[in-house]
C-alpha positions, 0 to 999 in steps of 0.5 A, spaced: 500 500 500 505 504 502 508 503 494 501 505 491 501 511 494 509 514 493 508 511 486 501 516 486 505 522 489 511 522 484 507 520 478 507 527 476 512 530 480 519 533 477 525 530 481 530 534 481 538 531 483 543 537 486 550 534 487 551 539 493 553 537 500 548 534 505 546 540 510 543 534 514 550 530 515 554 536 515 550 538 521 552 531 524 559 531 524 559 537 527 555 535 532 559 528 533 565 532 533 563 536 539 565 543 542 573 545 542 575 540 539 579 540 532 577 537 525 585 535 525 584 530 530 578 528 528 577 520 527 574 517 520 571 510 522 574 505 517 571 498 516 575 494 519 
């Protein structure tokens, strides 16, 4: 039903791709970051 009802909402719709950075994960970074500490000394998770 849920598939129904988003094909409903984009049959007509026009859908625009932006290859710009997300405000959203930007933000979450930040805030994992936390205050005063530098993005030098930052830390990426790797998968290991």
């Amino acid at each position: 039903m849920t598939l129904a009802v988003v094909d409903r909402l984009v049959h007509h719709a026009t859908i625009f791709e932006m290859n710009v950075e997300s405000y959203r994960r930007r933000a979450a970074l930040e805030r994992k970051r936390g205050p005063g500490r530098p993005p030098v000394h930052a830390t990426v998770k790797t998968g290991t």
